[in-house]
BALOBA-1460 file (C-alpha; in Angstrom, 3 decimals):
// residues 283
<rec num="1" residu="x" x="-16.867" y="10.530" z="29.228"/>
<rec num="2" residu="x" x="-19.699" y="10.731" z="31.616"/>
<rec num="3" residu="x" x="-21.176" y="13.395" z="34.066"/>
<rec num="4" residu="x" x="-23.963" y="14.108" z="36.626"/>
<rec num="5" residu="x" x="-25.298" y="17.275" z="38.084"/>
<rec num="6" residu="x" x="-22.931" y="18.906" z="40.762"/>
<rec num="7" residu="x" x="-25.801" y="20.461" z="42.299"/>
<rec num="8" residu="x" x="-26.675" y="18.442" z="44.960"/>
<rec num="9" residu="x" x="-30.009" y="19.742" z="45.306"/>
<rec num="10" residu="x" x="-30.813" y="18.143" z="42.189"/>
<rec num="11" residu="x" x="-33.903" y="15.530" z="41.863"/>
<rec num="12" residu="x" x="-31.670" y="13.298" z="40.167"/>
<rec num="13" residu="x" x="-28.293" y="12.847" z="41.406"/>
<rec num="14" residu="x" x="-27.265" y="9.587" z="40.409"/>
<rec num="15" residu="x" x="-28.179" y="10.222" z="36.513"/>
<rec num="16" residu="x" x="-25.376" y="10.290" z="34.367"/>
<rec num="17" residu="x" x="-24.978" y="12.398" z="30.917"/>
<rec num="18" residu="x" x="-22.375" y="11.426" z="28.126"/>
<rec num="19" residu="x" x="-20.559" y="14.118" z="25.356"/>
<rec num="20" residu="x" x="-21.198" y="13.323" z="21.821"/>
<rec num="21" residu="x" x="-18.061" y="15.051" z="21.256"/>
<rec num="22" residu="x" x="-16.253" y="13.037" z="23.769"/>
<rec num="23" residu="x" x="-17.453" y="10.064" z="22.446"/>
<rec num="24" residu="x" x="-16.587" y="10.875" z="18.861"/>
<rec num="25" residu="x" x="-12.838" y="11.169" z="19.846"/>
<rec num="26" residu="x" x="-12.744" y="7.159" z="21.605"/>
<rec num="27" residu="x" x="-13.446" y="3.829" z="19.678"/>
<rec num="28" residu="x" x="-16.974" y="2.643" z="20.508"/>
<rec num="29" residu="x" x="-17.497" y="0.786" z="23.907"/>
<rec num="30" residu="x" x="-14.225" y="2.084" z="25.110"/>
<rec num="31" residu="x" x="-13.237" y="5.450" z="26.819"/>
<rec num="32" residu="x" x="-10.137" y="5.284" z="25.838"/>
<rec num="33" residu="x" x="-8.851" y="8.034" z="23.009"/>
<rec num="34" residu="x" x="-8.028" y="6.922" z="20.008"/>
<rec num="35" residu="x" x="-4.374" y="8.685" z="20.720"/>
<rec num="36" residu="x" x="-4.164" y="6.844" z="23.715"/>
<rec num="37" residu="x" x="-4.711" y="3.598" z="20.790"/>
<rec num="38" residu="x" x="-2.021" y="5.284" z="18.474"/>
<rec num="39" residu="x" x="0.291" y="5.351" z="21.710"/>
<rec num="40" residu="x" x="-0.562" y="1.854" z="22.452"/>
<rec num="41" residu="x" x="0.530" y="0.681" z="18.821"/>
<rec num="42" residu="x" x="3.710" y="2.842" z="18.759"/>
<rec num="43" residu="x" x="4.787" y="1.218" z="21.332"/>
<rec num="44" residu="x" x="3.977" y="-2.001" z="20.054"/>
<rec num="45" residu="x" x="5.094" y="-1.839" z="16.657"/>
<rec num="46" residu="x" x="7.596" y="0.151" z="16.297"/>
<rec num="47" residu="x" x="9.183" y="0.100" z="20.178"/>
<rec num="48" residu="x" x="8.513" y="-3.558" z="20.353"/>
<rec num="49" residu="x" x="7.450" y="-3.306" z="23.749"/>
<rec num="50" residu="x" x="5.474" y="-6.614" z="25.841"/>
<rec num="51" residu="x" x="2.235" y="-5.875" z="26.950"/>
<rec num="52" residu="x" x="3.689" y="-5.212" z="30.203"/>
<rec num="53" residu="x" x="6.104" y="-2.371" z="29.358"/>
<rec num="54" residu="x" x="3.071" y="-0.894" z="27.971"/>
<rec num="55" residu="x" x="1.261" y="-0.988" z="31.017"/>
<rec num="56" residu="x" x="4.117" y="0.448" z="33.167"/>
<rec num="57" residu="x" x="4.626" y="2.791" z="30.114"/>
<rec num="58" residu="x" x="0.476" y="3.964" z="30.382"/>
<rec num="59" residu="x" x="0.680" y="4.205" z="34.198"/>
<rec num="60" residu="x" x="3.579" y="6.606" z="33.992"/>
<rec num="61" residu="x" x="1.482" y="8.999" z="31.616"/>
<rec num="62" residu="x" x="-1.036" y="8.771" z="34.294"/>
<rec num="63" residu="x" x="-3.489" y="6.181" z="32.329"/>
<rec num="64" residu="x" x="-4.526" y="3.725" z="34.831"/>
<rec num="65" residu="x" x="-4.848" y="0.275" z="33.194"/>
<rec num="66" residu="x" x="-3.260" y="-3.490" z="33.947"/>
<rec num="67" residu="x" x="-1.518" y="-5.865" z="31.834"/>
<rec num="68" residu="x" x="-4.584" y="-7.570" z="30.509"/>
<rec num="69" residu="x" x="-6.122" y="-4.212" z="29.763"/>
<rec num="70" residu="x" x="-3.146" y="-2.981" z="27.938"/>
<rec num="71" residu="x" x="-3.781" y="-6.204" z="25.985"/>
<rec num="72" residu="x" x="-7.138" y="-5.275" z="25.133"/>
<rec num="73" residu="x" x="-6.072" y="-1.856" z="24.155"/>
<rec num="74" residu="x" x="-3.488" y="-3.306" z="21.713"/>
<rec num="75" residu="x" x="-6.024" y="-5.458" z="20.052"/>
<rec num="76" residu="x" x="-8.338" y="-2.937" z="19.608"/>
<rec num="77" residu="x" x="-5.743" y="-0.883" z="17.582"/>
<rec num="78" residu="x" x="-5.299" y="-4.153" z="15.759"/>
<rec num="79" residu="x" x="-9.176" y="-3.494" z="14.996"/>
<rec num="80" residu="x" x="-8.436" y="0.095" z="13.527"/>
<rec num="81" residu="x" x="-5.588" y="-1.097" z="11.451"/>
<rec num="82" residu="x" x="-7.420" y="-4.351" z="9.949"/>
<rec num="83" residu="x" x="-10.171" y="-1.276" z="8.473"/>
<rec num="84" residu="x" x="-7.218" y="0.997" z="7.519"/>
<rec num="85" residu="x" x="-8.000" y="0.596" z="3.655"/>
<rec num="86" residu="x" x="-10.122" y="3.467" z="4.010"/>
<rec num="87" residu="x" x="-10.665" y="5.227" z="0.744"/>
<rec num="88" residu="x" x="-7.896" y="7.970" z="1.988"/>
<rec num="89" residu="x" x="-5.346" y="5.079" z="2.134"/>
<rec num="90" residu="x" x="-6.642" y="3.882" z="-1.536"/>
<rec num="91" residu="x" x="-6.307" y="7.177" z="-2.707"/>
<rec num="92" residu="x" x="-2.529" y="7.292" z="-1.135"/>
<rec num="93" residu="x" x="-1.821" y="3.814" z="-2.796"/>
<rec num="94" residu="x" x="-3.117" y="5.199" z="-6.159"/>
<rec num="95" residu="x" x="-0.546" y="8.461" z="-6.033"/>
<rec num="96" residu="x" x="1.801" y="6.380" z="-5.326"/>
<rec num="97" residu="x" x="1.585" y="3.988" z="-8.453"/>
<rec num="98" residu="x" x="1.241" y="7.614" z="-10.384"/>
<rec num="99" residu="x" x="4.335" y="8.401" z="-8.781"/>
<rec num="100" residu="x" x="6.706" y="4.638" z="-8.288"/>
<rec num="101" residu="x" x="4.749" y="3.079" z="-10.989"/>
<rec num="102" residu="x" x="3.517" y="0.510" z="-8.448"/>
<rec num="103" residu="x" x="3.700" y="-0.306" z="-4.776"/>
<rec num="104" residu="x" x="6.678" y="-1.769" z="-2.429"/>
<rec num="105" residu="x" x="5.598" y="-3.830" z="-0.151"/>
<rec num="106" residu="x" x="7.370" y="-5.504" z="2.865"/>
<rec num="107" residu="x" x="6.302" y="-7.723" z="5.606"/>
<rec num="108" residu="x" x="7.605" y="-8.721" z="8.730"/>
<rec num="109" residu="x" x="6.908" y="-10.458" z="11.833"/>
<rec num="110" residu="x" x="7.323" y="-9.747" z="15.772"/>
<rec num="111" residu="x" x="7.186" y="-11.896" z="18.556"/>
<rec num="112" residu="x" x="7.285" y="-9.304" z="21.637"/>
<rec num="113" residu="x" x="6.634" y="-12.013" z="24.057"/>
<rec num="114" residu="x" x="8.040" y="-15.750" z="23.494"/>
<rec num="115" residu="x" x="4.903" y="-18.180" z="23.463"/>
<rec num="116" residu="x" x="2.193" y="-15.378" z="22.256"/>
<rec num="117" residu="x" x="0.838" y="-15.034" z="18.836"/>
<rec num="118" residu="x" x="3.082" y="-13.367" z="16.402"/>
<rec num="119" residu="x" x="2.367" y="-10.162" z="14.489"/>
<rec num="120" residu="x" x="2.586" y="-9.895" z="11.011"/>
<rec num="121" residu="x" x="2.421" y="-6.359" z="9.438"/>
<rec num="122" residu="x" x="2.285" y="-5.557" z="6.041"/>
<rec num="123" residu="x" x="3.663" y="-2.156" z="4.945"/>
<rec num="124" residu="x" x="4.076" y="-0.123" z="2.022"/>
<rec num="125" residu="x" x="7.613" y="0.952" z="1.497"/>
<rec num="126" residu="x" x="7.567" y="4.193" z="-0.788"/>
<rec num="127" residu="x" x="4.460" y="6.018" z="1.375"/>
<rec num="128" residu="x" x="5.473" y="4.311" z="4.825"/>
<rec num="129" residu="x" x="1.975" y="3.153" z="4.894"/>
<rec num="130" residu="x" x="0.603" y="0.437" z="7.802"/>
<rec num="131" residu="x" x="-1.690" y="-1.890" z="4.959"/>
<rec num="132" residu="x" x="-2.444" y="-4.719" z="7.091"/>
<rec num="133" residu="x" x="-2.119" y="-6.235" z="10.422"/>
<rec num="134" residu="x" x="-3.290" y="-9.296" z="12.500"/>
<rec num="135" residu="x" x="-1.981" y="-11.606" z="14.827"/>
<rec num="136" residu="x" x="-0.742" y="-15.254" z="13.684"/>
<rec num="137" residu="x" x="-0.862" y="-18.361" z="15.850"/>
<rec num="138" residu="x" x="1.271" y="-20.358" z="12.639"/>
<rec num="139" residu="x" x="2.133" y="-18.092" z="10.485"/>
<rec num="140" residu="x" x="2.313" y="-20.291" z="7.748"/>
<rec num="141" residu="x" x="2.296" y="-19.498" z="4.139"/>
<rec num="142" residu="x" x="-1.401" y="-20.091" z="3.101"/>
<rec num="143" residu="x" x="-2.644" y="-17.851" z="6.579"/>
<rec num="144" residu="x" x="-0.231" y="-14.971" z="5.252"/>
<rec num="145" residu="x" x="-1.086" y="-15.263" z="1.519"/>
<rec num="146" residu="x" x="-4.456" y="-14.954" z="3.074"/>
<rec num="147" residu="x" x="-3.575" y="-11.769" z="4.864"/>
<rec num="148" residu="x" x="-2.053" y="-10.278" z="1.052"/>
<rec num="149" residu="x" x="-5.333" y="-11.420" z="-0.594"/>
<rec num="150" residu="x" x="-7.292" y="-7.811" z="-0.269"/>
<rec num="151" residu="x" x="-3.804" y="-5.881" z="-1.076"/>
<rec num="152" residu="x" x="-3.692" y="-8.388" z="-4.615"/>
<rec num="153" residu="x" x="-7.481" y="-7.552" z="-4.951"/>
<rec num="154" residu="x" x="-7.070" y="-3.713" z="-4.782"/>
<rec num="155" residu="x" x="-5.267" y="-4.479" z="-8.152"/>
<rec num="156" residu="x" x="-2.163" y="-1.874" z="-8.115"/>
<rec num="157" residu="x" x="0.988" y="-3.558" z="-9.550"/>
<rec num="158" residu="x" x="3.524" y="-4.232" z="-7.386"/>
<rec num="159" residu="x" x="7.139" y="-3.658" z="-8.293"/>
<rec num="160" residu="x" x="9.245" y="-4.820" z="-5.250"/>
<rec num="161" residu="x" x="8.704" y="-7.310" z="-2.596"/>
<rec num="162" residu="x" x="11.295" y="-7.041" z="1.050"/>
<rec num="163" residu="x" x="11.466" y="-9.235" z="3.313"/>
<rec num="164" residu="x" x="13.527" y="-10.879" z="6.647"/>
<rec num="165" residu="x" x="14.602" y="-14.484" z="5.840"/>
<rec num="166" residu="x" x="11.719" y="-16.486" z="7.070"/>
<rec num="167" residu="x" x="10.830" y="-19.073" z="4.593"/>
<rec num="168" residu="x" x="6.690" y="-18.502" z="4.961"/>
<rec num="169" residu="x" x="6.908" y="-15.030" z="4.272"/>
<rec num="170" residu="x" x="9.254" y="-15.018" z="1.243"/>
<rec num="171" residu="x" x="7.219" y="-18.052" z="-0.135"/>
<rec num="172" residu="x" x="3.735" y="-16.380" z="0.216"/>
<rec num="173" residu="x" x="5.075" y="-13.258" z="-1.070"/>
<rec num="174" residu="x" x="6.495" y="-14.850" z="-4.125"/>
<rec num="175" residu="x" x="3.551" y="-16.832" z="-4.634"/>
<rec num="176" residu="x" x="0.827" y="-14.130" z="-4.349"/>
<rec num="177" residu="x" x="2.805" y="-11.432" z="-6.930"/>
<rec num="178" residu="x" x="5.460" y="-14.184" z="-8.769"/>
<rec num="179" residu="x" x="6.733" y="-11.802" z="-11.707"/>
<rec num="180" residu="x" x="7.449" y="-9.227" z="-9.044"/>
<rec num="181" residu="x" x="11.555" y="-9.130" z="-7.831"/>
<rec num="182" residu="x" x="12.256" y="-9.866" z="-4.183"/>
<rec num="183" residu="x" x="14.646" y="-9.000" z="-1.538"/>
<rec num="184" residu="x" x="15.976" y="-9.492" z="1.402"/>
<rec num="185" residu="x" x="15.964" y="-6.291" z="4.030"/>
<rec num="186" residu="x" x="19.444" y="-4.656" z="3.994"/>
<rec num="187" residu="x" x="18.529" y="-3.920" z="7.757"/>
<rec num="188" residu="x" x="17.595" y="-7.404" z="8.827"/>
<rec num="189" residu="x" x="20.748" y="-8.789" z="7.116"/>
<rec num="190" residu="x" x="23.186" y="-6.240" z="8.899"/>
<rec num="191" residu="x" x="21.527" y="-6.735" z="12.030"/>
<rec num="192" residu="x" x="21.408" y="-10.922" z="11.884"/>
<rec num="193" residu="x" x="25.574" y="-10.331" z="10.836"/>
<rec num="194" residu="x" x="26.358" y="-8.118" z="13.893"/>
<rec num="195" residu="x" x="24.926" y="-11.069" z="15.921"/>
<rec num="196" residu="x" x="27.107" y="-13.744" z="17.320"/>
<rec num="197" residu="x" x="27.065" y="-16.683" z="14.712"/>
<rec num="198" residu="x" x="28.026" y="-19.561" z="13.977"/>
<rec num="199" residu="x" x="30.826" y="-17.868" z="11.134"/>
<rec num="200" residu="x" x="32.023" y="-15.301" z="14.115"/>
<rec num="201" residu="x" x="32.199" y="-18.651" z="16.629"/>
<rec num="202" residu="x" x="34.541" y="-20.289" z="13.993"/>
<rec num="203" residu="x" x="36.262" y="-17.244" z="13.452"/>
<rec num="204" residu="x" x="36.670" y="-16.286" z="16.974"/>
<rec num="205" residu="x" x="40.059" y="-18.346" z="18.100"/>
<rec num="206" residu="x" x="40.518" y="-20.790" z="14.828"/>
<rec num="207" residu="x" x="42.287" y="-23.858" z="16.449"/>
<rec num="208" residu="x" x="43.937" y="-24.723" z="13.216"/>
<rec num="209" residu="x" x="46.192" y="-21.079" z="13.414"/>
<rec num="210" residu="x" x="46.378" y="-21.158" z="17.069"/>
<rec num="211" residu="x" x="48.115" y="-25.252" z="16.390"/>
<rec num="212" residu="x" x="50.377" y="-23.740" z="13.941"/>
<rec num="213" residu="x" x="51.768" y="-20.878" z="16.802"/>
<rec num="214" residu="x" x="52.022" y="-23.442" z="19.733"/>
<rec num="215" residu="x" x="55.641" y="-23.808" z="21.069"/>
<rec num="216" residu="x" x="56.573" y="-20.225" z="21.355"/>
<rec num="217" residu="x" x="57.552" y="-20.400" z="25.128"/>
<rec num="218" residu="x" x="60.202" y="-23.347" z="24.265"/>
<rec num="219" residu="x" x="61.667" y="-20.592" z="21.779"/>
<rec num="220" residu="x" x="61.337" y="-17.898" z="24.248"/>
<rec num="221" residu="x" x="63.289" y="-19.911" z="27.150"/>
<rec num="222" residu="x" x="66.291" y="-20.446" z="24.337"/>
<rec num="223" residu="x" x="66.909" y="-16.637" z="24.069"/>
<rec num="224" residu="x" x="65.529" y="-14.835" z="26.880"/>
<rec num="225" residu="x" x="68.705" y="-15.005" z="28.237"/>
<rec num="226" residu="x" x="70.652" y="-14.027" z="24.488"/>
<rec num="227" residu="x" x="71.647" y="-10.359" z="24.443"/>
<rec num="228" residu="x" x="72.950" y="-10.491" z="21.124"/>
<rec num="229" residu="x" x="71.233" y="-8.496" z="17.743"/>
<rec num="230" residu="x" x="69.678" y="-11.694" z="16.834"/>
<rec num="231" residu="x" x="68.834" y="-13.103" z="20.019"/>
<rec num="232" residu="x" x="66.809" y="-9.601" z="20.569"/>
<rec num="233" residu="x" x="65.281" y="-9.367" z="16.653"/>
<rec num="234" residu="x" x="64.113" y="-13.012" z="17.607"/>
<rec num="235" residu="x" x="62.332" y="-11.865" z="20.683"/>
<rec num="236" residu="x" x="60.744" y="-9.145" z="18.889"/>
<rec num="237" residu="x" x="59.218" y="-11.958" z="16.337"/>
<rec num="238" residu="x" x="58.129" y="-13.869" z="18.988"/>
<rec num="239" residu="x" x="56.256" y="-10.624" z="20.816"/>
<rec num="240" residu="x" x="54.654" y="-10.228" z="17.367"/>
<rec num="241" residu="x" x="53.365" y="-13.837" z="16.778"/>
<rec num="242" residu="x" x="52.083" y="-13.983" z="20.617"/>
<rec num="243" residu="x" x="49.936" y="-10.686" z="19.793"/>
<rec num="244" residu="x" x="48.233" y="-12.757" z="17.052"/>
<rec num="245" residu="x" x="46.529" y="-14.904" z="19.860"/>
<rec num="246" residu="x" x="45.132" y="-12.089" z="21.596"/>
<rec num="247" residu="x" x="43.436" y="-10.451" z="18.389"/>
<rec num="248" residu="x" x="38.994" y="-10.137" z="19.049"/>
<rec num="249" residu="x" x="38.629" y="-8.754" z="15.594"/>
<rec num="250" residu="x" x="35.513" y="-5.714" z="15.763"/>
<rec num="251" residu="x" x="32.095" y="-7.465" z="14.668"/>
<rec num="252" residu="x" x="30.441" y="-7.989" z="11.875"/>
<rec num="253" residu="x" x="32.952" y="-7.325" z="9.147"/>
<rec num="254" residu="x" x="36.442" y="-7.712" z="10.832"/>
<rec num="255" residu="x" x="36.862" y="-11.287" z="12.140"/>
<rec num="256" residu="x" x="39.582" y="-12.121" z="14.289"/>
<rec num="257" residu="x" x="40.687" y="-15.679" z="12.275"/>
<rec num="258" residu="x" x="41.050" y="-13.140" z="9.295"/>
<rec num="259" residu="x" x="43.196" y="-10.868" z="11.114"/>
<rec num="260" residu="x" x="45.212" y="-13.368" z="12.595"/>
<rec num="261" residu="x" x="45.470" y="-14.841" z="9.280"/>
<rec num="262" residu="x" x="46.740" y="-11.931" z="7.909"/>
<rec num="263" residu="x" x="49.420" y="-10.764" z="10.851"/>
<rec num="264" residu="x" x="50.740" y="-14.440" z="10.639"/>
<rec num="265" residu="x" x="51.452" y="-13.994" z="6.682"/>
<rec num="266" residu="x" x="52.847" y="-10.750" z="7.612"/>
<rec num="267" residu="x" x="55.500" y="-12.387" z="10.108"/>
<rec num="268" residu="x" x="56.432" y="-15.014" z="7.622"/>
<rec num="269" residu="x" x="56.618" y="-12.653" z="4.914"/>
<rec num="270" residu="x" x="58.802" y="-10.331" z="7.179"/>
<rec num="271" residu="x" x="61.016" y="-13.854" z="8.347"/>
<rec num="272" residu="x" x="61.241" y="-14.468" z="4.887"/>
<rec num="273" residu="x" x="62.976" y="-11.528" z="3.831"/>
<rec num="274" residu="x" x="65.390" y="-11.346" z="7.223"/>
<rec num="275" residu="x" x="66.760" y="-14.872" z="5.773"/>
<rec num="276" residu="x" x="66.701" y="-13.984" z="2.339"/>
<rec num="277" residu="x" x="69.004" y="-10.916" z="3.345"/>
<rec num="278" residu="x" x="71.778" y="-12.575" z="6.297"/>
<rec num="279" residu="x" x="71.147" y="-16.344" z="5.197"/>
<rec num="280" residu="x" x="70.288" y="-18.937" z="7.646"/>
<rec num="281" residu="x" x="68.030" y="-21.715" z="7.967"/>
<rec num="282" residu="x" x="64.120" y="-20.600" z="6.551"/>
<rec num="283" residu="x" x="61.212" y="-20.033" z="8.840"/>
């Protein structure tokens, strides 16, 4: 922050004076806070917000600043985090070996904006600790073993690796700490299942079943007109086997081929038994 003299009397007006304590709170060359960074990252990395949302989201806290500003302010709290092995980090890192007898350590990638450079963080599971950070034009396996490199050097064992499924991650992981088990993040598995796949496509109105119930109506037209017991108990079978078609199952675990799998068995099964108790030709 900056001032001048309010006295307007003064012999020199246009002379500007800065706070040392001001300036201790901002990142040099900026006069922007270093919450106003933290904000900037929250939003980033844990929100997931595009530079642009972070704009709007600045402007409505009353922090004037564009999109290509914002931009600037995200990569500056890029800068903080690539020198966040401070010794107060080491010392976290070495309580938690005391504690975990070694470190978990995940990685993952966001892509906030299609066609921008992805961001890789690296994070330490047991002491929710940011370790590293840095945007990734490739993010192949050599540029993110190279990101690992000073967390390897620092020379705590590591007793758990967790990952999303990208190949490049799980191979540079693997290949930087190789004795060290892996696996894949319980929440990016349940999320990537609750998403319309392929599996759920299949699963969604199997032809083969729906092939098997075609020609209902023909039976329909023969006794929609029969008022005896049997013309109505066939009517109710037919009611039940035309409900299988309209079954949408409840994503990710409950698939509609399964349950319509599983309500045709139960009219067959239920068929079954009618003949096996009054006779008559078999389902």
């Amino acid at each position: 922050m900056a001032y001048h003299c309010p006295n307007a009397a003064c012999g020199k007006p246009e002379r500007y004076f800065t706070s040392a304590e001001a300036d201790a709170l901002c990142l040099k060359y900026t006069s922007y806070a270093y919450d106003v960074l933290a904000l900037v990252g929250v939003m980033r990395f844990k929100q997931h917000r595009t530079v642009t949302e972070i704009s709007e989201a600045l402007k409505e806290r009353g922090i004037p600043t564009s999109e290509r500003h914002a931009m600037r302010l995200y990569e500056w709290y890029l800068t903080l985090l690539r020198a966040s092995l401070t010794p107060d980090v080491k010392k976290d890192l070495t309580s938690v070996v005391e504690t975990y007898k070694g470190l978990l350590l995940s990685m993952d990638g966001v892509q906030p904006e299609k066609g921008n450079e992805t961001l890789y963080v690296v994070r330490e599971g047991f002491s929710g600790r940011i370790l590293a950070a840095k945007n990734l034009k490739s993010g192949s396996k050599t540029e993110l073993m190279a990101l690992l490199k000073p967390l390897k050097d620092l020379g705590h064992p590591v007793i758990g690796l967790v990952s999303d499924g990208q190949k490049s991650i799980r191979l540079a992981m693997e290949e930087t700490w190789p004795d060290t088990p892996y696996q894949y993040c319980q929440y990016h598995y349940l999320k990537d299942i609750a998403k319309p796949s392929s599996i759920w496509t299949a699963n969604s109105k199997p032809d083969s079943l729906k092939k098997s119930l075609r020609g209902l109506r023909e039976i329909e037209k023969q006794v929609q007109d029969d008022d005896s017991v049997e013309g109505e108990v066939t009517r109710d079978y037919l009611a039940a086997t035309r409900s299988l078609l309209l079954e949408d199952g409840n994503p990710p675990l409950d698939l509609p081929g399964v349950r319509i799998y599983e309500g045709a068995q139960a009219v067959k099964a239920s068929l079954e038994q009618s003949v096996a108790k009054k006779g008559g030709p078999r389902p």
